[in-house]
N, C-alpha and C positions, 0 to 999 in steps of 0.2 A: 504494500500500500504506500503510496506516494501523500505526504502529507502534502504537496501542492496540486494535488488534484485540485479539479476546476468544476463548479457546480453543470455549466455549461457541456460537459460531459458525460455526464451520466444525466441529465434530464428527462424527462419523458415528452416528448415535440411530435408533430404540434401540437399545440394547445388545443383540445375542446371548450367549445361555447356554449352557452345556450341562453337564447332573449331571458330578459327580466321577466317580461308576463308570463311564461311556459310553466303547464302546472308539473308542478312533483313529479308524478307520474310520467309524462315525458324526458325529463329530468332520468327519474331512475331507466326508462328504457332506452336511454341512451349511453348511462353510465354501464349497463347492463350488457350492449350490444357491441358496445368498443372493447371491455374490459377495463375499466378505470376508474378511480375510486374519488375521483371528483372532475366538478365542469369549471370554468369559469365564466360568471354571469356577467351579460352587455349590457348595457342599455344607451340606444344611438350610437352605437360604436365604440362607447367607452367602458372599461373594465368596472364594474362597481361591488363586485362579491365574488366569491365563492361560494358552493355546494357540495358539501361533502357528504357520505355515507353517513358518518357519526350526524350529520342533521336529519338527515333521511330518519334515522334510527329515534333520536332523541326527540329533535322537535316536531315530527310528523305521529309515527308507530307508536311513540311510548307515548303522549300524548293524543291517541287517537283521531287523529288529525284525517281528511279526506285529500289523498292524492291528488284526485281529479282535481278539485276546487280550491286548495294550494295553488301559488305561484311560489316558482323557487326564491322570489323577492321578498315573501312571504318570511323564511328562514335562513336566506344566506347568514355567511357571517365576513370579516373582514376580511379583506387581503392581506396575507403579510408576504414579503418580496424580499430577494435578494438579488443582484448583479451576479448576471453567469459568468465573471470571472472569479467571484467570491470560492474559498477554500471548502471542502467538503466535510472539514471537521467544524467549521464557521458555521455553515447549513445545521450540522448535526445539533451544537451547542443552541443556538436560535430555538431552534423547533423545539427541545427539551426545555429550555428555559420560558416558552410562551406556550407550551402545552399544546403544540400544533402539529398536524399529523401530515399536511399537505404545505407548500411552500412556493408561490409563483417565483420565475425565476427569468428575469426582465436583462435585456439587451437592450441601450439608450432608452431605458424606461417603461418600455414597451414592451408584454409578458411574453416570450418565447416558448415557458416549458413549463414544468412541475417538475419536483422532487417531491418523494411520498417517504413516510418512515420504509416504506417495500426499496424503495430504492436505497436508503441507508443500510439497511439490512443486506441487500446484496452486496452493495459496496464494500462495508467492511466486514465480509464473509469469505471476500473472494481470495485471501490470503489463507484461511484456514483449506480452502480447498484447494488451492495449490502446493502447500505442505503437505497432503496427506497421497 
């Protein structure tokens, strides 16, 4: 493992979207049909949230919330970003210290990727499995 990895390398690109108005349900069969365990929400072209599983789970399902009549706008939660030159031990410390599972990860400001705790986990795994 190279401590100057670069976040921009191991991203997950492109990025998924999905409008502000788009119910839940959309939402999950989209996240559902890519594989990916969050979108990032537009609205007129500009980045304003995220949606992740854990809101899926929490503010929808464990609050019995209706899919259909949800909008992902309804439950986003914030962005939090980092520059894909940023270090991957940077990423890692971030995301543990704000309790965040998913991480846009922005080129001149503008979000090119995600890093997910799945991507951490491979990341620094891939040393044990080279050793063995």
């Amino acid at each position: 493992m190279d401590t100057l990895d670069e976040l921009g390398e191991f991203m997950s690109s492109p990025v998924l979207r999905i409008d502000s108005e788009a119910s839940i349900q959309d939402a999950a069969i989209l996240m559902e049909r890519s594989h990916v365990g969050s979108l990032i929400i537009e609205e007129y072209g500009d980045d304003i949230g995220i949606i992740t599983e854990r809101e899926l789970s929490q503010k929808v399902l464990a609050k019995k919330g209706n899919p259909e009549e949800m909008t992902v706008s309804d439950v986003m939660s914030q962005i939090h970003s980092m520059d894909r030159y940023m270090l991957m031990e940077e990423a890692n410390q971030y995301m543990h210290k704000n309790k965040i599972r998913h991480l846009a990860v922005t080129e001149e400001e503008k979000i090119v990727g995600v890093i997910s705790v799945k991507d951490l986990v491979g990341y620094y795994s891939r040393d044990f499995r080279m050793q063995e």
